[in-house]
C-alpha positions as CSV (number, residue, x, y, z in Angstrom):
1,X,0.0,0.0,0.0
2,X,1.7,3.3,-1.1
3,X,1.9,5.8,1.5
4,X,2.5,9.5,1.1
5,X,5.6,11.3,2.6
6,X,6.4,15.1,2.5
7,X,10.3,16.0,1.7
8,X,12.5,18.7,2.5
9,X,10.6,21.2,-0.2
10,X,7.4,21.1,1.2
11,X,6.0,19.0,-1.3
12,X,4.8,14.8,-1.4
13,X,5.7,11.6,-2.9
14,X,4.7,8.2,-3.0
15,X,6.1,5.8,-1.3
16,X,5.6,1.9,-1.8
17,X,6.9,0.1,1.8
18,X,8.7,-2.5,1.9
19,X,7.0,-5.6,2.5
20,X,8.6,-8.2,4.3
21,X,11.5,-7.4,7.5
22,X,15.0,-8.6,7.3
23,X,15.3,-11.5,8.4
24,X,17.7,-12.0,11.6
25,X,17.5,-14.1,14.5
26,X,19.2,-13.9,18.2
27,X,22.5,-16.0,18.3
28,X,25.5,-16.9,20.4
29,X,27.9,-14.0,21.8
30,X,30.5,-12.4,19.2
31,X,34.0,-14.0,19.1
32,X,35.7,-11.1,16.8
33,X,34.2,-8.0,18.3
34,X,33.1,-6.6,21.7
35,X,30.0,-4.8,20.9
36,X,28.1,-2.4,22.4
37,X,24.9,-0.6,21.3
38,X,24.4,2.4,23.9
39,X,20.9,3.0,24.4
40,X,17.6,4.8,24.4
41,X,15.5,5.2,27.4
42,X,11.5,5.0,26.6
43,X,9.4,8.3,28.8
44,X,6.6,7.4,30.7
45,X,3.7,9.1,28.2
46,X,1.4,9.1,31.1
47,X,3.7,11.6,33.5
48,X,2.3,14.9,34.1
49,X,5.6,16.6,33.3
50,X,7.1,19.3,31.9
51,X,10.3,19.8,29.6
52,X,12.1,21.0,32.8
53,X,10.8,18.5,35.4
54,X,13.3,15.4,36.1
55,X,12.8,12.4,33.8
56,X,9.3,10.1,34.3
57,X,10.5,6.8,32.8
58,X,8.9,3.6,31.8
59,X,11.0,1.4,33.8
60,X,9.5,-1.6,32.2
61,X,10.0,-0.6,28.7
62,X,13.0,0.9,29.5
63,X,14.6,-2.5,30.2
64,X,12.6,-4.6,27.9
65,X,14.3,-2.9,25.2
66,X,17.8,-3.3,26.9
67,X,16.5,-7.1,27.0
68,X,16.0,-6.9,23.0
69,X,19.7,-6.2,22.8
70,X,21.2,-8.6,24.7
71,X,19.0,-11.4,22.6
72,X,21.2,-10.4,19.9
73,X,24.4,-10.6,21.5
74,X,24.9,-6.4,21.9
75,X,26.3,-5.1,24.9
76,X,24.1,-2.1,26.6
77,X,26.3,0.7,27.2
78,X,24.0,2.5,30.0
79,X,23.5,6.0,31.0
80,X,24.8,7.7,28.3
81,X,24.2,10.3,26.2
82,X,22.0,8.4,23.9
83,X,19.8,7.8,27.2
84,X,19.7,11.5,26.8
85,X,22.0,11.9,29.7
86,X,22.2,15.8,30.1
87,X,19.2,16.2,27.7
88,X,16.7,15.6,30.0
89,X,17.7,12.5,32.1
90,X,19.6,14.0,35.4
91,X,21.7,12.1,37.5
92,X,18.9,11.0,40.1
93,X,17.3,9.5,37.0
94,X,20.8,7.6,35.6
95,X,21.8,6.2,39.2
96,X,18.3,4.6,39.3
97,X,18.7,3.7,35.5
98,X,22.3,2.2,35.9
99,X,21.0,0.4,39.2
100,X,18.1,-1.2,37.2
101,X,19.8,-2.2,34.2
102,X,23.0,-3.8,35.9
103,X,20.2,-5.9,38.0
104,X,19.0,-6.9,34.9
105,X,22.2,-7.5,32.8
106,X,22.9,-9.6,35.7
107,X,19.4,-11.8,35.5
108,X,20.0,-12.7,32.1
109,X,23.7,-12.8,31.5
110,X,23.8,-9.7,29.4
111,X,27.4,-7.3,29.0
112,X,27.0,-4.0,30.3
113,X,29.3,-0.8,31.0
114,X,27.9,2.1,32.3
115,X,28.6,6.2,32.1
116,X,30.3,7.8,35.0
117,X,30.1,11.7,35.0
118,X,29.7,14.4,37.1
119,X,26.4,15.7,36.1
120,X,25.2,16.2,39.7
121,X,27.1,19.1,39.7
122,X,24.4,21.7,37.9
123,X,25.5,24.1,35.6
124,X,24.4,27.7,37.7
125,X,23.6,31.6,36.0
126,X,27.7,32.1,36.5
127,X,28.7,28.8,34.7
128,X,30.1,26.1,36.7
129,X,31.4,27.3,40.1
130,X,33.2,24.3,40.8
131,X,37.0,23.2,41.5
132,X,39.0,20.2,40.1
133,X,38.9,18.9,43.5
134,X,34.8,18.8,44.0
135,X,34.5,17.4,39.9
136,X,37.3,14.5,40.7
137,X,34.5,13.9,43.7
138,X,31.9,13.8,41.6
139,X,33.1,11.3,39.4
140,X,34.2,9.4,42.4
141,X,30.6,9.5,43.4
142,X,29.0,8.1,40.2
143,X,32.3,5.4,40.0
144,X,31.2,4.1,42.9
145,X,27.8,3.7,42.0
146,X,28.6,1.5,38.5
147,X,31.0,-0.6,40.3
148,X,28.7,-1.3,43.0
149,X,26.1,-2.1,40.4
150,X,28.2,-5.1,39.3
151,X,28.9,-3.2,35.4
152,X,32.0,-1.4,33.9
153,X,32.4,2.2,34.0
154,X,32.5,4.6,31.3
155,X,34.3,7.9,32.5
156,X,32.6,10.0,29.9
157,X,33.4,13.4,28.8
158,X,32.2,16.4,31.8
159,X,31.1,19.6,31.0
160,X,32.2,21.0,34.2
161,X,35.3,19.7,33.5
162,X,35.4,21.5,30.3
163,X,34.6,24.7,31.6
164,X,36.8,24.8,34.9
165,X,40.2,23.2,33.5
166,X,43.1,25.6,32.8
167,X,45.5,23.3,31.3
168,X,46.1,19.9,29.6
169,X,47.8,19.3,33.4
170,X,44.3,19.4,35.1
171,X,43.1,17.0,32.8
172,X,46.0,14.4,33.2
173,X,45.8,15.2,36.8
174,X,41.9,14.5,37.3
175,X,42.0,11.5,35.2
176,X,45.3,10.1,36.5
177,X,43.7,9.8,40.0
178,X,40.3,8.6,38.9
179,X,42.2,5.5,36.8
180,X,43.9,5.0,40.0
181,X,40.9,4.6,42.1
182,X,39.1,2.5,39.4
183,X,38.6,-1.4,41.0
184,X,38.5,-2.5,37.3
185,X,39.8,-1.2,33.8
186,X,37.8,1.5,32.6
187,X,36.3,2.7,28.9
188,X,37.1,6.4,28.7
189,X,35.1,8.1,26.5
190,X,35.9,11.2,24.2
191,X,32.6,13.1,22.9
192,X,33.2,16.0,20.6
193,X,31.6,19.2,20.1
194,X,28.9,18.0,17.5
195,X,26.9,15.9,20.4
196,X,27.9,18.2,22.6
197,X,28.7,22.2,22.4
198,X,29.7,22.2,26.0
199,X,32.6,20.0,25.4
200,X,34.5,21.9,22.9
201,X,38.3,22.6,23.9
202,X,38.1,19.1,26.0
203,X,41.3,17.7,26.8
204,X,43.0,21.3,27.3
205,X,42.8,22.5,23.4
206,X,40.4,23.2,20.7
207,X,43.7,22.1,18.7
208,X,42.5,17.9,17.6
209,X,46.6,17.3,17.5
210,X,46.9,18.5,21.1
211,X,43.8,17.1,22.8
212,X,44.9,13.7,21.2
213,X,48.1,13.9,23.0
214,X,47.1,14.6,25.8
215,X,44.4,11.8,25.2
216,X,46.8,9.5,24.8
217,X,49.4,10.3,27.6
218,X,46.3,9.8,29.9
219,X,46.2,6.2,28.9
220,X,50.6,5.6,28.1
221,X,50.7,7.0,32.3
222,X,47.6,4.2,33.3
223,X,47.2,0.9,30.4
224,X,46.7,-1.2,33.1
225,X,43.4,0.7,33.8
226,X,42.1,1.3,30.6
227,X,40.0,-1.3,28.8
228,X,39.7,0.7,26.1
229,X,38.6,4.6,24.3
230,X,35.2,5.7,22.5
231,X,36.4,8.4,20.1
232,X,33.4,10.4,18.9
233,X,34.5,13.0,16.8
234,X,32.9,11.5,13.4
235,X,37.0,11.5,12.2
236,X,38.0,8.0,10.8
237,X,41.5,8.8,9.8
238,X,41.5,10.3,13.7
239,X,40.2,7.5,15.2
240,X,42.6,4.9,13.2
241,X,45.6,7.2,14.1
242,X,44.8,7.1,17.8
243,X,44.2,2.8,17.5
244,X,47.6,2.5,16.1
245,X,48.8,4.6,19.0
246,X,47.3,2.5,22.2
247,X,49.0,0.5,24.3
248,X,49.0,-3.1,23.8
249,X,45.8,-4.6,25.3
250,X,43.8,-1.1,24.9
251,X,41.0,-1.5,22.8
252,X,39.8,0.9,20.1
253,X,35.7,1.4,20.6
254,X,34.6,3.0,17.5
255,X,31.8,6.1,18.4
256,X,31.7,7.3,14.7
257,X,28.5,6.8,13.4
258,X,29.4,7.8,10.2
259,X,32.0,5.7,9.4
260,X,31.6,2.8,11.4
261,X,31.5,-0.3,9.0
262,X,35.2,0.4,7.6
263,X,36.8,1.0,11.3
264,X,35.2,-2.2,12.9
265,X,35.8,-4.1,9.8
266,X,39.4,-2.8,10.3
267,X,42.9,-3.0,8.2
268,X,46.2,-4.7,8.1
269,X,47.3,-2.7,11.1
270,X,44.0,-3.2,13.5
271,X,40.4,-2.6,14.0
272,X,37.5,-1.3,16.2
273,X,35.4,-2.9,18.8
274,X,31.9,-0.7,18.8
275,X,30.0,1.4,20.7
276,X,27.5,3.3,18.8
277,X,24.2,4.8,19.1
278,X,23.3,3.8,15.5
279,X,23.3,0.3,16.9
280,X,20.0,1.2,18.9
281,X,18.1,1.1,15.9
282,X,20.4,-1.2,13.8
283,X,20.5,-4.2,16.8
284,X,19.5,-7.6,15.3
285,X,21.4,-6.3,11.6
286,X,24.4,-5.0,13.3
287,X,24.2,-8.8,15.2
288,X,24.2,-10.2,11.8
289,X,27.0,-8.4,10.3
290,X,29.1,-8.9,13.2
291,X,28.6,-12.1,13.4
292,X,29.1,-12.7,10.0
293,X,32.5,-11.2,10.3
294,X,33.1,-14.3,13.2
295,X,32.9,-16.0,10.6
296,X,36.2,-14.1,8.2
297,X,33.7,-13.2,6.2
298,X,34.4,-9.3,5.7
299,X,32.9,-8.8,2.5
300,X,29.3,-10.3,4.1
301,X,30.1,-8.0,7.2
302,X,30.4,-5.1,4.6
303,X,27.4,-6.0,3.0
304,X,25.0,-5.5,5.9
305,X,26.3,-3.0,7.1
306,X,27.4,-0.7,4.3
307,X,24.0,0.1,3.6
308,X,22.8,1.0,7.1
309,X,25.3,4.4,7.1
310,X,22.9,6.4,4.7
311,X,20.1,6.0,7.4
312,X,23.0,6.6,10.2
313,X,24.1,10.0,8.6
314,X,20.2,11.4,8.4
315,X,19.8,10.4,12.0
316,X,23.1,11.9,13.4
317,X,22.9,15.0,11.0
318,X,23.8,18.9,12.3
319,X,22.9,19.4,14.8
320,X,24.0,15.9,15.6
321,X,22.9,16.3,19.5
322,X,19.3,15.7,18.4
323,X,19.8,12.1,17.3
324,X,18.5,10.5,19.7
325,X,15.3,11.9,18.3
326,X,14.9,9.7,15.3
327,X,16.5,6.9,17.3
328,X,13.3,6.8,19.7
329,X,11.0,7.6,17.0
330,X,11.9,3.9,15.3
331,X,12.2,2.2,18.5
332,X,8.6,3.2,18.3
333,X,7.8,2.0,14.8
334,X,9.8,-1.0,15.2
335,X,6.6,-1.8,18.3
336,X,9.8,-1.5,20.9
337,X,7.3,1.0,22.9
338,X,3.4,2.3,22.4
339,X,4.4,5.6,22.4
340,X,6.4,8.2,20.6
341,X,7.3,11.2,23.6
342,X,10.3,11.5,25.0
343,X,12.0,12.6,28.3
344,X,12.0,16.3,27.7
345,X,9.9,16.4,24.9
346,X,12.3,15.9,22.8
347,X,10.5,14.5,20.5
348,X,10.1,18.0,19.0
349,X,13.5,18.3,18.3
350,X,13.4,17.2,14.3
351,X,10.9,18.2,11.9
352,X,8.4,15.9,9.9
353,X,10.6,15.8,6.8
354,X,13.3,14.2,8.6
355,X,10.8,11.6,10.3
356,X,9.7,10.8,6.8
357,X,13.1,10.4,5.7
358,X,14.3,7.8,8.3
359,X,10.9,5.9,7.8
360,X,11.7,5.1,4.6
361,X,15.7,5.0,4.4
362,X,14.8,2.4,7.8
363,X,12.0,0.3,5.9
364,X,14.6,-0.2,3.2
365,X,16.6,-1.5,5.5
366,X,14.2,-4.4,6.9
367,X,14.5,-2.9,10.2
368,X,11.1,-2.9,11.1
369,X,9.9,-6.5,12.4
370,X,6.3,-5.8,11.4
371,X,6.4,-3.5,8.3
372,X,2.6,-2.5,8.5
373,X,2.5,-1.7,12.1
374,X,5.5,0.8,11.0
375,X,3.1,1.8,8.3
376,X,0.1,2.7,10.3
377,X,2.2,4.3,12.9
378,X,3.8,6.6,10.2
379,X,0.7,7.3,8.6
380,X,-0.9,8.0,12.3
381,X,1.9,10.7,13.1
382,X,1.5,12.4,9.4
383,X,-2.2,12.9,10.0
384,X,-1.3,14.6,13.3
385,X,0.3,17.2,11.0
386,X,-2.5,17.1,8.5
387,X,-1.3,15.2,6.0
388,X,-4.1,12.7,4.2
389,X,-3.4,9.5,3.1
């Protein structure tokens, strides 16, 4: 049944949907590839809230969906910014979700690693009033929650970090003790400016060759507590200069989500492990593809996954903070939740041209395990805007 979308010049088109899903079943855990798909967190619809109120969750579909996941073999990576951590989920709202979702990861045998920040330190009208002392115990804080929770940590990026270091010293200085205090190795995570503005100039310099160095003296000074690095700067040849520079044992997570295929499927000299947000959406295919790569079969790992990157560059397009809008929105046409709001109303964040958009580049994926529910759902949220089918 052809459906009608509207495009980016106001005008509509037919579309003919496609009519069967991919098909992909949950297998055995990856043997060439630690994977992790960081994940969405579904609002409770029924929560009389506003955008500025802490986060209502549906705890039960929050963690049925983390349950989808681990079916396939994916590793949750918790509490991060594709839970909307610091758009819209506060850290009262991540403890609780990290606390949950370890519990459950622990029930059915499922890999986690969670994100340690210090977002219980508010930003104020003057900035962030803090020192390096009070944001080293603020990490401290959220460490000891994730290791008490049974998962890995994740010492993610910190916008008061960014705003009250002075030097590449502070940062090698913060970081140095936090790896110290760490019971087990640690992922640390680098997010650029494009998820988030307040995190340009991170590491010490808004100069890439600098912040890298001082990115990697952090983990030369501390291997033995570094599992491995997320780069998200949406840089390939960055990322692959940076894998060729670890130390031995330190892996290489990829976070580009525009270049992932080619950096996980790697080269003569080394490849990436994953953790992505595009895998949210892209779970039981990117299970495929990974698995088919078990296998040695590149070119069939290349094959499934090559074609997923168009729909992973509309989703994660400028401003690329607002991606975890579309992710949501098919998590909700995929029947992963009954609802399309999100914490913060988010869902607001991307206009109907790009919903249309990622609809269709996602249908002609497969993704969607029962096409006409996807269908009805679209055609459902186009009506809300006055469009007849």
């Amino acid at each position: 049944m052809t459906i009608r979308l509207p495009d980016a010049e106001g005008g509509l088109r037919a579309y003919e949907p496609r009519p069967e899903p991919l098909a992909v079943n949950p297998g055995a855990p990856f043997t060439s590839r630690t994977v992790f798909s960081a994940a969405h967190v579904v609002a409770d619809p029924f929560a009389d809230v506003t955008p500025d109120s802490p986060a209502a969750v549906d705890w039960d579909a929050t963690l049925a969906f983390r349950r989808h996941l681990w079916s396939h073999g994916l590793g949750v990576a918790e509490a991060m910014d594709t839970a909307q951590r610091g758009m819209g989920l506060g850290w009262a709202e991540a403890e609780e979700l990290i606390r949950r979702s370890a519990a459950e990861a622990k029930a059915v045998g499922g890999l986690i690693a969670c994100g340690v920040g210090t977002d219980q330190l508010p930003v104020t009208e003057i900035g962030y009033p803090y020192n390096l002392d009070e944001i080293r115990t603020a990490y401290e804080e959220q460490l000891a929650v994730v290791e008490e929770a049974g998962a890995q940590a994740i010492l993610m990026a910190s916008r008061a970090m960014a705003a009250v270091a002075k030097s590449r010293e502070d940062y090698l200085e913060v970081y140095g003790h936090l790896l110290r205090q760490a019971a087990e190795p640690v992922i640390l995570h680098w997010l650029g400016p494009m998820f988030d503005p307040a995190l340009e100039g991170y590491w010490g310099s808004t100069d890439l060759d600098a912040a890298t160095a001082t990115f990697l003296e952090v983990i030369a000074a501390h291997p033995d507590k570094v599992d491995g690095v997320k780069i998200s700067l949406l840089d390939a040849e960055r990322e692959i200069d940076v894998r060729r520079k670890l130390p031995d044992g330190v892996r290489c997570y990829t976070g580009d989500d525009f270049n992932y295929p080619e950096l996980i499927a790697g080269d003569e000299q080394g490849f990436s492990h994953a953790l992505l947000g595009i895998f949210d959406p892209l779970g039981p295919l990117a299970a495929e593809a990974v698995r088919a790569l078990d296998t040695g079969d590149a070119a069939g790992f290349r094959a499934l996954l090559d074609p997923t990157v168009e729909l992973s560059r509309h989703l994660f397009q400028t401003p690329t903070r607002f991606y975890k809008t579309g992710v949501v929105f098919l998590a909700w046409l995929a029947g992963h939740q009954s609802h399309f709001t999100m914490v913060g109303g988010l869902q607001s964040a991307r206009s109907l041209p790009h919903f249309a958009r990622a609809y269709e580049l996602a249908d002609q994926l497969g993704l969607f395990p029962d096409p006409k529910l996807a269908q009805e759902r679209m055609k459902n949220l186009l009506s809300l805007y006055g469009v007849n089918q």
